[in-house]
C-alpha positions in Angstrom: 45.3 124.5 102.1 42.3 122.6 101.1 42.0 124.8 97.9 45.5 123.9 97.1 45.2 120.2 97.0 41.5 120.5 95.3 43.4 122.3 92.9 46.4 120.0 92.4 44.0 117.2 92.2 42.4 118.6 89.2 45.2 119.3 87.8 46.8 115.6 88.3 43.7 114.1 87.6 43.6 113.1 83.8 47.0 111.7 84.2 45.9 109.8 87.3 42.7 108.4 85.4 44.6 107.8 82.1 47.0 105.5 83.9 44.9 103.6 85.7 43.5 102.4 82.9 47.0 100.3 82.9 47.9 97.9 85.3 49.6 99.4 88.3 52.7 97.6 87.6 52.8 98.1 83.9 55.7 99.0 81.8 53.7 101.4 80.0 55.4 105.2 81.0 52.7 107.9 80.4 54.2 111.2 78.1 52.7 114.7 77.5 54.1 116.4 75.0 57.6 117.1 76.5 57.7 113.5 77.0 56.8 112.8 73.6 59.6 115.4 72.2 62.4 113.7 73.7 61.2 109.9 72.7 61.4 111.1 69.4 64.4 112.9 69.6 66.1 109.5 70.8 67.4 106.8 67.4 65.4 104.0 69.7 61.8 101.9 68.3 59.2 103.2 70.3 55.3 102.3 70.8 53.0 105.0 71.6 49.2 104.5 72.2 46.9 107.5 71.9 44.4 106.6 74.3 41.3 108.1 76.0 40.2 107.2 79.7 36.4 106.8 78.7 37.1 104.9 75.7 35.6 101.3 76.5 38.3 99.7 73.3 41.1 101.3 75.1 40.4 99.8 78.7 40.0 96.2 77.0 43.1 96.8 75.1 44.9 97.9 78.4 46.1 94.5 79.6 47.0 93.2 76.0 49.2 96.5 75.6 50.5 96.3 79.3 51.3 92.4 78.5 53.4 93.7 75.4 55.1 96.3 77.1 56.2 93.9 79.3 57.5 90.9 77.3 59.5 93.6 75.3 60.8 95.3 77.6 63.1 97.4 78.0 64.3 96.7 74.0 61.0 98.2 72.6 60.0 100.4 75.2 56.1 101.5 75.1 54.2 104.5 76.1 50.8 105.8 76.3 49.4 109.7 75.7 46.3 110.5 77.3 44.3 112.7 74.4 41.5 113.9 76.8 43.7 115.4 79.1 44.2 119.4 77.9 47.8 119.2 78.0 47.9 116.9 75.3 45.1 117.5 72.7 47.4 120.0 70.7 49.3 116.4 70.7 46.3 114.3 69.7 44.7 116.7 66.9 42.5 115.8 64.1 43.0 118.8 61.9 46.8 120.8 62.5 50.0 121.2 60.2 51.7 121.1 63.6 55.0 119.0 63.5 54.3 117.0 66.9 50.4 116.1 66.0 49.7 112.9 65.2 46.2 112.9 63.5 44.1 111.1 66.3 41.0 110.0 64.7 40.1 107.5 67.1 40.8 105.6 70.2 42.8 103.9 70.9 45.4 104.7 68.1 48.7 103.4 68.1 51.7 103.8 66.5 55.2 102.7 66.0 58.2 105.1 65.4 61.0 102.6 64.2 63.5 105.1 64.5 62.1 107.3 66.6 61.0 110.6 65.0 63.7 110.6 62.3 61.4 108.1 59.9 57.5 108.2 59.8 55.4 106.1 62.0 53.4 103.2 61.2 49.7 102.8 61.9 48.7 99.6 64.0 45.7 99.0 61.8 44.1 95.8 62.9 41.3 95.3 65.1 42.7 92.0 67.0 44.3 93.9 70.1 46.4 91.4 71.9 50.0 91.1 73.3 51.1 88.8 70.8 50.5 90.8 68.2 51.2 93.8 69.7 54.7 92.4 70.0 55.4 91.0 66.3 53.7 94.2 65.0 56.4 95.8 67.3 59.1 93.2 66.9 59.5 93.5 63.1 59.0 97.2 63.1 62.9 97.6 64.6 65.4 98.4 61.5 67.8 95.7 60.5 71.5 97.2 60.5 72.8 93.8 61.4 75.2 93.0 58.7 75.2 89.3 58.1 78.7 87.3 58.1 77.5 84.1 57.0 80.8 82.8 56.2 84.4 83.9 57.8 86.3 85.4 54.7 83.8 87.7 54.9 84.4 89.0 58.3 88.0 90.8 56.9 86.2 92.8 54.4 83.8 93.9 56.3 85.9 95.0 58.9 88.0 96.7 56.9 84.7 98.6 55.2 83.9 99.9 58.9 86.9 100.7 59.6 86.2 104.0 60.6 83.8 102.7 63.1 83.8 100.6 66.8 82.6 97.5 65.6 81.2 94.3 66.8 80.2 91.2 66.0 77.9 88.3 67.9 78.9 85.1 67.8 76.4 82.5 68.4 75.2 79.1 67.5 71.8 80.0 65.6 71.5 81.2 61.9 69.6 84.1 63.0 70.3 87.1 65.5 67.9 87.7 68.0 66.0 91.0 68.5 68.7 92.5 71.4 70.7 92.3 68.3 69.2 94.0 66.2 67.6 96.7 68.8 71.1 97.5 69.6 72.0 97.9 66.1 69.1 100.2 65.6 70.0 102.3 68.4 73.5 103.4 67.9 72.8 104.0 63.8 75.9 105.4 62.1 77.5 105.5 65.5 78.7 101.6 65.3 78.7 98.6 62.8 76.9 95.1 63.8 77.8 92.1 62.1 76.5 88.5 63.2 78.4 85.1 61.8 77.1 81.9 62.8 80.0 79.9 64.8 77.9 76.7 66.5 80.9 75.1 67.8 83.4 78.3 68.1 85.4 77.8 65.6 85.6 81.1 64.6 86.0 82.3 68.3 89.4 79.9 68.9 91.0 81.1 65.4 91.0 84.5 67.0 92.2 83.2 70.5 89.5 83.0 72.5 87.5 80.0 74.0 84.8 77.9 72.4 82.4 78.6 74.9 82.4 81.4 77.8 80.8 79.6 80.5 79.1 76.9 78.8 77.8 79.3 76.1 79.0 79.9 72.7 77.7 83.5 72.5 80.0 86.0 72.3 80.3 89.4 71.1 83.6 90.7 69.5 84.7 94.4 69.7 87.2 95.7 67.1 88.1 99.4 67.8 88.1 102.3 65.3 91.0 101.8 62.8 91.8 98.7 64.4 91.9 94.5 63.5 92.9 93.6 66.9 89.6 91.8 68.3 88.3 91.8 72.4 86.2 89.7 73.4 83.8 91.4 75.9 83.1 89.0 78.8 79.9 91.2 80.4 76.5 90.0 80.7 74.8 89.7 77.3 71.7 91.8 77.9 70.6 95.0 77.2 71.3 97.3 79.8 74.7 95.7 80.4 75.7 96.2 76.9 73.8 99.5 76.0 76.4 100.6 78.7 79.4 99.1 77.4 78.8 100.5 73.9 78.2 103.9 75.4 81.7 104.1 77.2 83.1 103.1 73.8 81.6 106.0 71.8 82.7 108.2 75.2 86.0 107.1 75.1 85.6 105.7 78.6 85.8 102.4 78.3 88.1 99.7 80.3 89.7 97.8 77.2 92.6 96.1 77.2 94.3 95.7 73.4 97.5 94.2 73.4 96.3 90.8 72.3 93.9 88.8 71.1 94.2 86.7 74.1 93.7 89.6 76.7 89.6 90.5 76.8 87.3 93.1 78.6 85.6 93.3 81.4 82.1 95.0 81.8 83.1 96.8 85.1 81.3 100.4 84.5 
């Protein structure tokens, strides 16, 4: 028994040390390799840190990253790969033509797949490691496939481009659409089109027969159905989980929409 959990020990060790390099609440999710192959297989913007438990720039840079982590999350989600663990140096390579190596010179190295591993990542290459620019080097890494609506006759058109597609659109007071936005946007690719149009006072909202303001607020997001002009306004919470699971019963075919009229709306009740 004591040879067992000697041995388990060693082996959970590197992963043990590499994380505590991290805060113990920290957003930062540790990968080996396996990890690492599914993150990539996924459409999401992704942070990984190639890190080594010894490495003095990597224990200062720790919190910053941990800080990042968590002001982004869960839109940009980061990890971190522990390169002197033996599991993962095939991973962390100097010298391979593998297709999963990533060329680790030096720690830490970090790097940012905007689409996960579909596109090529880009190097972090400054030497100022801190959350806050951790988070606009992260932040403006995330593809825009936000179509811009900036005035309403050219909603129609674009609708009837996408056609083929679930679409939506948010509806909000500022000129620009915020990062959920555009994470969003990135995530379901060719799956779904997002537009944005500027509608302060909710104009464009009532013309369609719904209220100015839900609650107070003139967010909203409008769903138009494959094939269809008929818009819904969906009344669940405007964040991401909430809506990364609305979106995903529309592709599925499983969500609760009513479509009869423009006055009649959905309910995020998945």
């Amino acid at each position: 028994m004591l040879l067992f959990s000697l041995t388990t020990l060693l082996v959970l060790l590197p992963t043990i040390v590499s994380a505590a390099i991290f805060p113990p609440d920290t957003k930062v999710k540790m990968l080996d390799p396996k990890g690492f192959r599914k993150v990539m297989k996924s459409n999401r913007t992704s942070v990984v840190a190639f890190v080594a438990p010894w490495c003095g720039h990597c224990q200062r840079m720790a919190p910053e990253y941990s800080k990042a982590a968590q002001n982004l999350s869960p839109l940009i989600p980061f990890y971190a790969v522990d390169c002197d663990a033996e599991l993962n140096k095939r991973l962390c390579a100097e010298q391979s033509f593998q297709t999963l190596v990533q060329g680790v010179q030096g720690f830490p190295t970090l790097k940012v797949f905007p689409r996960g591993g579909r596109t090529e990542p880009e190097p972090y290459d400054s030497n100022e490691r801190t959350s806050g620019k951790f988070i606009r080097w992260a932040s403006r890494s995330v593809p825009n496939n936000v179509k811009a609506l900036p005035h309403i006759h050219d909603i129609p058109a674009w609708l009837d481009k996408t056609s083929d597609l679930p679409r939506v659109i948010l509806l909000n007071k500022d000129k620009k659409f915020p990062l959920l936005w555009q994470v969003l946007a990135n995530n379901y690719g060719k799956k779904m089109a997002f537009g944005h149009h500027t509608d302060p006072n909710g104009a464009f909202a009532v013309s369609l027969g719904f209220p100015a303001t839900v609650e107070g607020k003139t967010s909203k997001v409008i769903v138009y159905l494959p094939g269809s002009s008929v818009p819904i306004l969906y009344e669940g919470m405007t964040k991401y989980e909430p809506l990364t699971k609305f979106f995903r019963s529309i592709l599925d075919g499983s969500a609760d929409i009513l479509q009869t009229s423009p006055e009649q709306s959905v309910r995020d009740e998945l």
